[in-house]
N, C-alpha and C positions, 0 to 999 in steps of 0.2 A: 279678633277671637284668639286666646291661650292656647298655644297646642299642645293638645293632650301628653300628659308625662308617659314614656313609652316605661315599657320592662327594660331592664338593664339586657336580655335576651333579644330584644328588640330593637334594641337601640344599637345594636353591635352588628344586624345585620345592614340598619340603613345607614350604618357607617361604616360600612364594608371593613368589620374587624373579626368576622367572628372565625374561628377556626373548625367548627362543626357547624352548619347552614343547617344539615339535616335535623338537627335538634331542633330548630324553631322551624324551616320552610318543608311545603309537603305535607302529607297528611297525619294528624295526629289523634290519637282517640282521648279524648278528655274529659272530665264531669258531663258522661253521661250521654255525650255526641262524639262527632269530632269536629277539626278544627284545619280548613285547608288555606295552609300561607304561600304566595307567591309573589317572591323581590321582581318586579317585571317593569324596571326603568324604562321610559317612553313610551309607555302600555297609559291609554285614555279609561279604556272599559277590559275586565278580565271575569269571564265564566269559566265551568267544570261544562265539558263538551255533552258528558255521561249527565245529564237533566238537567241541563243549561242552568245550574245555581251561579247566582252571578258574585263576586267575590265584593267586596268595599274597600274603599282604600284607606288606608289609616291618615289621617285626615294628615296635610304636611309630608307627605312621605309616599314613595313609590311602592310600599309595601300592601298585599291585598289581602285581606282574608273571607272565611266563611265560617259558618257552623254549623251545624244540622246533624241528624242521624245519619251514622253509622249508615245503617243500607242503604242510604241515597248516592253515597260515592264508592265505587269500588278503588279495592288498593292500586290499583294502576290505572290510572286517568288521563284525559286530555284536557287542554285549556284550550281557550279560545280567547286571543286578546285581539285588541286595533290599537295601531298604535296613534302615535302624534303625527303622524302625514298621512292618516287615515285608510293605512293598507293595514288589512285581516290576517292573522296568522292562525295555525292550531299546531299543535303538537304535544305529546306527551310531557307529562311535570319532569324533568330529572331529579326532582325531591323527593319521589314517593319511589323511588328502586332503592332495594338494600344494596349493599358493598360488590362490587363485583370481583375482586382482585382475592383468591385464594389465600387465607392463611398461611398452606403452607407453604408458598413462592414469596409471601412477606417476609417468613421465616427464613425463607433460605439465602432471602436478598441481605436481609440481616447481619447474616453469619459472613455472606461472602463468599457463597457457594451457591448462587445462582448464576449458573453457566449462560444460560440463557434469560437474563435478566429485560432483554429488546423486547421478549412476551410477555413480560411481567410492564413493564413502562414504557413509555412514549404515547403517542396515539394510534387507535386502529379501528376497522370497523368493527363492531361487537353487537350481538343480540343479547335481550336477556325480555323473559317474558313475552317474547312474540311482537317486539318491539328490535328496530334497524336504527340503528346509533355509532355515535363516537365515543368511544372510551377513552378518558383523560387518564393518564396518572404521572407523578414526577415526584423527585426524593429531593427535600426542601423543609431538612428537619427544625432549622430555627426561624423558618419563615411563620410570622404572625396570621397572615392569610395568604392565601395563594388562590388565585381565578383565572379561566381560561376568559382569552377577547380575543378578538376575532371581526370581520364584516359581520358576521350573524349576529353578534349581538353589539356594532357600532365600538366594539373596542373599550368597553364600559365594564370596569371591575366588578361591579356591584352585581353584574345580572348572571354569573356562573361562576359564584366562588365552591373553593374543592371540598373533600374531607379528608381528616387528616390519620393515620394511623397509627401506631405507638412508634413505628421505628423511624414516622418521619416524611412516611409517603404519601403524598394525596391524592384522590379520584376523583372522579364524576364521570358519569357516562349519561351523556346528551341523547336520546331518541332524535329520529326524525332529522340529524344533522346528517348532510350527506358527503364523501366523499371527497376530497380535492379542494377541502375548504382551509383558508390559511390561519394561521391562531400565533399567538406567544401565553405567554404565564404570565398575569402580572403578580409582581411578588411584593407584599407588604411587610418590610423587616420590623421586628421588634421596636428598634429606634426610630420609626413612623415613615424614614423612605418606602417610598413607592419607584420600582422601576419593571422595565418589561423584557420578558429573557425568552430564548428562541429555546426550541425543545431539546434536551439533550441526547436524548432518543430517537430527535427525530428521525425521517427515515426520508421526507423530501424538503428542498428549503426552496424561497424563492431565489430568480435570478437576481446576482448581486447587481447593482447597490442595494435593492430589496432587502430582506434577512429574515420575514417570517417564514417559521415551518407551514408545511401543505400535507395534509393527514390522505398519504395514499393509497391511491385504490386498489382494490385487492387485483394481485395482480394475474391477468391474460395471457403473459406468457406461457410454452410449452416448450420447455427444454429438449432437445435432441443428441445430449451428450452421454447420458447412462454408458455407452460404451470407454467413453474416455474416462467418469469416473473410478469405473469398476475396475479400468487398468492402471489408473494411478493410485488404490490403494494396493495394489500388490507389486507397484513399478520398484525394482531395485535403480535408484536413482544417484547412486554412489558409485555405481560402475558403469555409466551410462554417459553418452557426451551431454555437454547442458551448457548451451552459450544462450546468452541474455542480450535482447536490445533493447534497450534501455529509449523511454520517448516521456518528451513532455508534449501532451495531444496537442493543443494551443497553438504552440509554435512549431511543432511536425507538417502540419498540413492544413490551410483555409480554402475556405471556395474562394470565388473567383473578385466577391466585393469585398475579402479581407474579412468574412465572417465565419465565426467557427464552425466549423461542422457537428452531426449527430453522431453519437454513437456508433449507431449504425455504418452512416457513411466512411466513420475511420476503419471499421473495423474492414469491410471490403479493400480500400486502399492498403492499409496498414500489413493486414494478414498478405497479399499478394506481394509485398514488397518482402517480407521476411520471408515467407516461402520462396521467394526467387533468389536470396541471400544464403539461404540454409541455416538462418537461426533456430531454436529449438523452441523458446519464449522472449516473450514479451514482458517487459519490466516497466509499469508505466507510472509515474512519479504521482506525487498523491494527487489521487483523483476523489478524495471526501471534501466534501464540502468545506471553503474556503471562503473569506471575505473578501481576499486583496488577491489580483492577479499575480504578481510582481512576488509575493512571497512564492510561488510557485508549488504551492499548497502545503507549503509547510506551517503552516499557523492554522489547525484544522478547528470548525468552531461544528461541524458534522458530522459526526465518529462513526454513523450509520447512515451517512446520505452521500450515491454519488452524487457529483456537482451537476446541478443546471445547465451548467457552462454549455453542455452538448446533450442536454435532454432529460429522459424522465428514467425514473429505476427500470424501466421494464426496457427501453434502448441500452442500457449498460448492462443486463441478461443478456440482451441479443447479442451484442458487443461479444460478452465470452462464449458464447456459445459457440457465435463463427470461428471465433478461434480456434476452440475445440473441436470442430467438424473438421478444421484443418489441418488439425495435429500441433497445432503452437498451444503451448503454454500459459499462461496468465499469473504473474507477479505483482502484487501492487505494495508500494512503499507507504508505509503504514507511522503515525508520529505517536506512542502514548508515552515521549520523554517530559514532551512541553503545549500549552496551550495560549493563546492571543489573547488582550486583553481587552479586548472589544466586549463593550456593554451589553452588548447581546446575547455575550456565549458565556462558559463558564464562569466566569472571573465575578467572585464576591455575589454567588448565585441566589445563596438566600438571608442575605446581607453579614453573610460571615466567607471566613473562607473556607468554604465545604469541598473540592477537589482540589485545591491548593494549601500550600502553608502558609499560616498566618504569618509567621518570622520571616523577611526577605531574603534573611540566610540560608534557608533553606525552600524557600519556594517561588523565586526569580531568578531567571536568567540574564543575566545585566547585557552580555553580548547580542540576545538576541530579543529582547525587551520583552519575554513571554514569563509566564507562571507556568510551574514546575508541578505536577499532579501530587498529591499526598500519598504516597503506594503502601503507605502504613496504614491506612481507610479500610475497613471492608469491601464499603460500598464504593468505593473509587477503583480499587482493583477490579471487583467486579464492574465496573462498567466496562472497563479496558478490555477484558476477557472477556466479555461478554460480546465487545465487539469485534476484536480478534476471530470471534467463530461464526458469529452476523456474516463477516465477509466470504468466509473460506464452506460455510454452507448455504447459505442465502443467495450469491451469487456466483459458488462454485469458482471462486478463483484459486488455483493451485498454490499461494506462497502469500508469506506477506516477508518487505524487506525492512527491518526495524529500524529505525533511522534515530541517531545520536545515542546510540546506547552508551558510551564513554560516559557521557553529561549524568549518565542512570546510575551507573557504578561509583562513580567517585562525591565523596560531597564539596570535595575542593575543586571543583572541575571549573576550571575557567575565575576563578576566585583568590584572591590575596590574602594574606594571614589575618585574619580577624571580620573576615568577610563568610565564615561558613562554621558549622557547628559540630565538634567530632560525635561520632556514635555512641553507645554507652558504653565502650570500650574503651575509647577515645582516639579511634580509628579514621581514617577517611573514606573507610567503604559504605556507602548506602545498603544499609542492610536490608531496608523494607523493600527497594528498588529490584535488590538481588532475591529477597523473596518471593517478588510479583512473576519475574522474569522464568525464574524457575516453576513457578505454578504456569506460565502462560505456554508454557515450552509442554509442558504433563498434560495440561489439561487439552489443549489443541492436536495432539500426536495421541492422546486417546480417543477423542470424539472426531476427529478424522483424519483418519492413518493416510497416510500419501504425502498429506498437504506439507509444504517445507514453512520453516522460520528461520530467516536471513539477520544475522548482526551486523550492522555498519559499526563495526567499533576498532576504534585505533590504536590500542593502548596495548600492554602487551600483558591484559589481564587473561590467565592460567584458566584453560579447560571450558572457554567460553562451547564449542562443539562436544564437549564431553557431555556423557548423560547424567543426568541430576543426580541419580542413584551412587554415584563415585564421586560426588562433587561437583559437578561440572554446571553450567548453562543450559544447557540444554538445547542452545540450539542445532540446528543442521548445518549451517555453511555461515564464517565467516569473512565479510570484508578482507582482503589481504592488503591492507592500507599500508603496512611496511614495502611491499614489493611493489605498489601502485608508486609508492612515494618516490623509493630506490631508483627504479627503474626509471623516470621521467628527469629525475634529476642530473641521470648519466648519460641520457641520451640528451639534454639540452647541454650539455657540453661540445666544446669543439672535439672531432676527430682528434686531433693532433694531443689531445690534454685527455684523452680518454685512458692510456694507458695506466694513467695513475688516480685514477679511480676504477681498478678493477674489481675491488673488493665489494661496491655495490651492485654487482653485477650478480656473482657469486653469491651474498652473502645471506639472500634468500632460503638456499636451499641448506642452510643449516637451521631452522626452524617450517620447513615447508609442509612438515607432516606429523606436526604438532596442533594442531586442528585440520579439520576441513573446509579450505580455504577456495574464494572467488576470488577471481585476477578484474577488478575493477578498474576500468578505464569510463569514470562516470562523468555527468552535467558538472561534479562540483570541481572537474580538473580544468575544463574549457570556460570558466563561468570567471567573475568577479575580477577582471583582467591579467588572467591566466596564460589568456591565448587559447588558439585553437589547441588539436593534437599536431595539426602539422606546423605551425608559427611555433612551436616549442622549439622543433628540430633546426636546428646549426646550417647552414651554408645556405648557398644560389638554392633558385626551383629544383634544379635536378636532383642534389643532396639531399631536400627537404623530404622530396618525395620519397627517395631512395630509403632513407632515413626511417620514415613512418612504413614504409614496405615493410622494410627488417624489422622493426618496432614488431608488427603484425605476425610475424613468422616467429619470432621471439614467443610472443606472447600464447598464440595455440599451441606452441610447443611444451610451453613451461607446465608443471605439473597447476592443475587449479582447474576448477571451472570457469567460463569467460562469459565478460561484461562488457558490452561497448558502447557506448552512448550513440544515439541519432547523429548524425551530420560525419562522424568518423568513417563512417564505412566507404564513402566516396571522397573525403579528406577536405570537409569543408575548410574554408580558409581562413573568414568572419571569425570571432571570437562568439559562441553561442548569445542570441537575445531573445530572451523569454516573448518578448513582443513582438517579437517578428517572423517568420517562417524560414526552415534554412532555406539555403541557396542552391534550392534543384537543379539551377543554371548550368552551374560548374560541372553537371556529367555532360556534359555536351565536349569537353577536354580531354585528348589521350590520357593528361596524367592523373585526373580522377578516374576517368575509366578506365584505368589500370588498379589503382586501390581498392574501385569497387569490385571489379573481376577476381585479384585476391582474395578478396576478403569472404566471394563465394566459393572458390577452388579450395581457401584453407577448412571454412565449415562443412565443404563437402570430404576432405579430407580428413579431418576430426570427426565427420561420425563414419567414416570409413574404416582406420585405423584404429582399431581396438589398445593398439600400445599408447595411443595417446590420450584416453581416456579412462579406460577400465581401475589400474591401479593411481587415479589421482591421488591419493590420499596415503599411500603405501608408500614406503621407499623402497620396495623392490619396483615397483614400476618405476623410476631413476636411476641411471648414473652416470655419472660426471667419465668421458673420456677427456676430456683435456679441459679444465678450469684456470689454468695455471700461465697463458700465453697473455699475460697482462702487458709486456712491450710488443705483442704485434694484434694485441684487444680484440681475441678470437677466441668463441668458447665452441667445442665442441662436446655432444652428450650423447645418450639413447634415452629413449623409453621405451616402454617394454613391456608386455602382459600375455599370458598364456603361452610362451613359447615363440612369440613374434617380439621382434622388433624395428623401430626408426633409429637411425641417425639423424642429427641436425646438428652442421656446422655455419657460422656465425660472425660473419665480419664486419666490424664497426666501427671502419676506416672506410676512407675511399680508394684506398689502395688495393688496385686486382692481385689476390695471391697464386699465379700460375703451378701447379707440380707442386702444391700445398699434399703433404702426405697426413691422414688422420689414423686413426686406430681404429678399429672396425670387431666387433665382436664372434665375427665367423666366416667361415670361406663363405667363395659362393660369384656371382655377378648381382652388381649393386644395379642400384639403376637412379634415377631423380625422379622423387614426386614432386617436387614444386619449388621452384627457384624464383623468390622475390624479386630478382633482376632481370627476368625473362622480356622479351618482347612485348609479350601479350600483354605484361603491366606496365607499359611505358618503360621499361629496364632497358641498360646497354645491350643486353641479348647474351653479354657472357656467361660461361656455365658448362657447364656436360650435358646438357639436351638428352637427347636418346641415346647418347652413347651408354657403352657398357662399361661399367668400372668392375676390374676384375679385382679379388681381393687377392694380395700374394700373403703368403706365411711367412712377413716377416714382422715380429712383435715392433708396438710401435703407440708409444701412449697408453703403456699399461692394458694393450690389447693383444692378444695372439694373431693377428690379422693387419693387416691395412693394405688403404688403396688411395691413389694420388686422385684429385680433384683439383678442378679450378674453383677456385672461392672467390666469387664475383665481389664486387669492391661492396660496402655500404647494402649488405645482401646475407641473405639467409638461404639456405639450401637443405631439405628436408631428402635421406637417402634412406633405400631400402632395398634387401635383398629380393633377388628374382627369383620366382620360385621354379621350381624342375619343371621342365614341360612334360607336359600330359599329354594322351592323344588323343584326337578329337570325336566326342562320339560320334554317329550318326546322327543327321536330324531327324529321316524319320523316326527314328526309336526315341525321338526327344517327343516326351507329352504338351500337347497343347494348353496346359495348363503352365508351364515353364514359361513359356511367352510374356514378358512384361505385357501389360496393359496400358494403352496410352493414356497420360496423363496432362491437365490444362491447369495451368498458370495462372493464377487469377492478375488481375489489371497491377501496374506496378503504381507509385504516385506519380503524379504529372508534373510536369516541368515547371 
């Protein structure tokens, strides 16, 4: 038997091409009835549930229909099919609901001013008509058909293609699908490919090697933080201390069979361990969804999903939440410079290059084998943004740190003469990149004031911290990769050869308050056979350590906020491996547990000491008392804020300076907060201990004052005036409310 010549309308559905389903499937009023089609591959028998009319199938073809009067079906019905393995299903048609996706949120996605575009697309639960469903939708404007698959419907294109809307985006909202179920797109290009693409909205994905998106459940968490919000949008966080620990989770801390932990579980460990350190936040390397371990999330293919790796979105709430019950922070290193080119994600989404450039000149990165986003797109910006503020209100994390912004700014970045494309200037500035940048800085600092935005950028491009309205970037705090670089470079030097590199020592603070600058000591300094922080440093054990003490007392001293990556704080020795976990081992060693001891006395010192953090960003909080002793490679400074200040003198030899005389800014008796070479840090024990350093009035290093000190070899020494004694009040007349309150430590990580 001939099979029947379909409609060319018909024909397009059982050949899964058509771009409007809804024009042919679902119910249609026509000559005088109407007319109910349903595409329902592996479907044996299909009725209307609402008076069991049974549908026929168009003979040849998985397609079924019906006719009859109008009042026999109403506009929202169910089906009833069985399929080929003989199991019954029902559920509402998704061909008979109108459009569900707002005009004006198409419009605005459009333009490129849908801030929150994550409500507009991806997947989510949705009612409409008293019907409990999944709402499909994705921007896939030269895709020829687009379908969700899934286990529900066997992975089979044919059985839930979208519709499409003028600007590109298409829907379907499914009844009766429920929650936690996995899907892709299959995307039919113009040029007749067919391939399958994970959601770029999505918001959960499987665990890798897996990679479909899981449309999740609305979520059961109950936040307990409203106090910490409401004080970081009014926190002045520019005159405030703010050091950063920096963790990739992975390789921070596994249970006990080498398997990752949850959320949850880091966050008890994790928080205890910085709260017993005195960090401020937490800076934790991209945790969005990721394909490959090993890139250590920098090739994001999830821009709105945390990773599987350690659980579900609603363990990565609880995650921040603890944090914030705790008074730490939450930073998360965010990538919208570049994207991986795995089949799944981005890359050639709806058989063009729709968030990337088609020309390789401009839209690969050859060094890191990724595609480069379009930031000249409407709709690409707005993704970015859109997911920029996903994070910072959806999961309440306080910062995001932008990562490779250099590669954003330049279009020669990393590229040889005839390998990149000038601007219509003929420039090498990315102008759309520096347009994005500056909207993402405006748009995030108005819809939630508090939250910071961090540059990693190396370059020494002009007003990166300055506010848009003058020119600037916009962001809050930049990377200070000049003085990370400086700094490491002089201390991997011998002692002996250090005097004639003193200038990178110094040369810092002739640009130090030309933004507002972090003092990064990150993963990318210990990584790619760098060496540790302490394998940098020059001599035997004891200089190394010594070394990296002074390093440490250097660095909380220096004007910046501070960064210090995981395994530094106890002086890991390993060069970091994303695959492994550090080396807890090594506190069990006087001379880690010296480093690590530092490293808490210095943070509790820094939020102590108002001169060492109030005026970061000032140069009146600075000044150089003696920069100049490059043949005995000793710097002496202060800082300084409100009428207090520190001393910190600085020796980086191993040679002890006995009756060392400095210049001191005011009478008085000095006294020592904290000598790198002390006891307590595994040090020689040389120093001024509790002695009193009196100051005399004789001028000395451009001071009206000074006082003789011992300046212990490969050591830093941090001095301050004593203040007048007071006299003691009574306790009774002390209130009971004066009394600290005891306070508990949560668990620190395990060995």
């Amino acid at each position: 038997m001939n099979q029947p010549k379909l409609s060319p309308e018909l024909q397009k559905i059982v050949n899964a091409r058509h771009n409007d389903p809804f024009a042919v499937l679902g119910r249609h009023p026509e000559r005088g009835g109407v007319w109910v089609r349903a595409m329902l591959p592996h479907a044996e028998e299909v009725s209307i549930a609402e008076g069991g009319h049974r549908l026929h199938r168009i003979e040849g073809t998985d397609l079924f229909e019906w006719h009859g009067k109008a009042e026999q079906v109403p506009e929202r019905y169910r089906l009833i099919w069985r399929d080929d393995q003989g199991r019954d299903h029902i559920a509402h048609d998704p061909y008979c609901y109108p459009p569900q996706l707002p005009d004006f949120d198409l419009h605005l996605f459009g333009e490129g001013k849908h801030w929150h575009a994550h409500r507009l697309l991806g997947a989510r639960v949705h009612q409409a008509d008293g019907a409990t469903g999944v709402l499909f939708s994705v921007w896939a404007p030269s895709a020829e058909r687009v379908s969700v698959v899934g286990d529900f419907n066997r992975w089979d294109g044919r059985a839930h293609p979208l519709r499409v809307h003028g600007n590109g985006v298409w829907e379907l909202f499914i009844p009766d699908l429920p929650h936690g179920v996995i899907y892709k797109y299959e995307i039919r290009a113009k040029n007749g490919d067919i391939f399958l693409k994970s959601d770029p909205y999505g918001r959960q994905f499987q665990l890798r090697p897996d990679n479909a998106s899981i449309v999740e459940a609305p979520s059961a968490f109950r936040w307990t933080d409203q106090a910490w919000l409401d004080t970081r949008a009014r926190f002045d966080w520019q005159h405030r201390p703010m050091s950063i620990y920096e963790v990739h989770l992975s390789s921070w801390q596994r249970g006990p069979e080498g398997e990752m932990l949850n959320y949850r579980e880091l966050a008890t460990l994790l928080v205890g361990h910085v709260q017993r350190l005195g960090f401020t936040h937490i800076e934790l390397m991209p945790i969005t969804e990721h394909p490959y371990d090993k890139s250590w999330g920098y090739q994001t293919t999830g821009y709105y999903a945390p990773t599987s790796r350690f659980g579900t979105p609603d363990d990565f709430r609880a995650f921040v939440d603890y944090c914030h019950q705790h008074g730490i922070g939450v930073i998360l290193d965010w990538v919208p410079a570049h994207f991986p080119k795995d089949a799944h994600g981005l890359a050639y989404f709806d058989g063009t290059a729709l968030y990337e450039h088609a020309d390789p000149r401009l839209g690969e990165h050859k060094d890191w084998s990724t595609l480069i986003f379009n930031f000249g797109r409407y709709e690409v910006k707005n993704f970015l943004i859109s997911s920029a503020l996903f994070w910072l209100e959806e999961y309440h994390v306080d910062g995001l740190r932008v990562d490779a912004v250099a590669s954003m700014l330049y279009l020669d970045y990393s590229r040889k003469e005839g390998e990149w494309i000038p601007n219509k200037y003929g420039g090498r500035e990315n102008l759309e990149a520096i347009d994005f940048m500056r909207e993402l800085n405006e748009v995030t600092h108005s819809q939630v004031p508090g939250t910071l935005i961090m540059a990693e950028e190396s370059t020494s491009w002009p007003q990166v911290t300055k506010p848009t309205y003058v020119g600037g970037l916009g962001f809050d705090l930049k990377w200070n990769m000049g003085w990370m670089n400086d700094t490491l470079r002089y201390m991997a030097k011998d002692p002996i050869h250090r005097q004639y590199h003193h200038g990178e020592l110094t040369f810092s603070l002739l640009y130090a308050f030309t933004e507002n600058f972090l003092l990064p000591f990150s993963h990318d300094e210990v990584a790619h056979g760098k060496q540790s922080l302490l394998y940098k440093m020059p001599g035997d054990e004891w200089q190394r350590f010594a070394n990296l003490r002074m390093l440490y007392i250097y660095m909380w001293t220096h004007p910046g906020k501070k960064l210090l990556f995981m395994g530094g704080e106890f002086g890991q020795g390993r060069e970091w491996d994303s695959t492994a976990v550090l080396d807890w081992y090594v506190r069990e060693y006087p001379y880690h547990q010296g480093v690590e001891r530092l490293i808490q006395d210095l943070n509790r010192l820094y939020r102590a000491e108002r001169a060492l953090y109030e005026l970061d960003f000032d140069w009146q909080g600075f000044e150089w008392i003696d920069c100049h002793d490059g043949q005995n490679s000793t710097l002496v400074y202060q800082r300084r804020a409100g009428g207090e200040a520190v001393v910190v003198a600085v020796n980086f030899t191993p040679v002890p300076r006995e009756d060392y005389r400095i210049g001191v800014p005011a009478p008085g008796t000095y006294r020592e907060l904290v000598n790198s070479d002390a006891l307590d840090y595994a040090g020689s024990g040389l120093g001024n201990g509790a002695r009193s350093l009196d100051a005399e009035e004789r001028a000395w290093m451009n001071q009206p004052y000074s006082v003789v000190i011992t300046l212990p070899p490969l050591a830093g020494i941090v001095l301050k005036l004593k203040p007048e004694p007071v006299s003691e009040p009574d306790p009774a007349d002390e209130p009971a409310s004066a009394v600290p309150a005891a306070q508990t430590t949560p668990a620190e990580p395990a060995a």
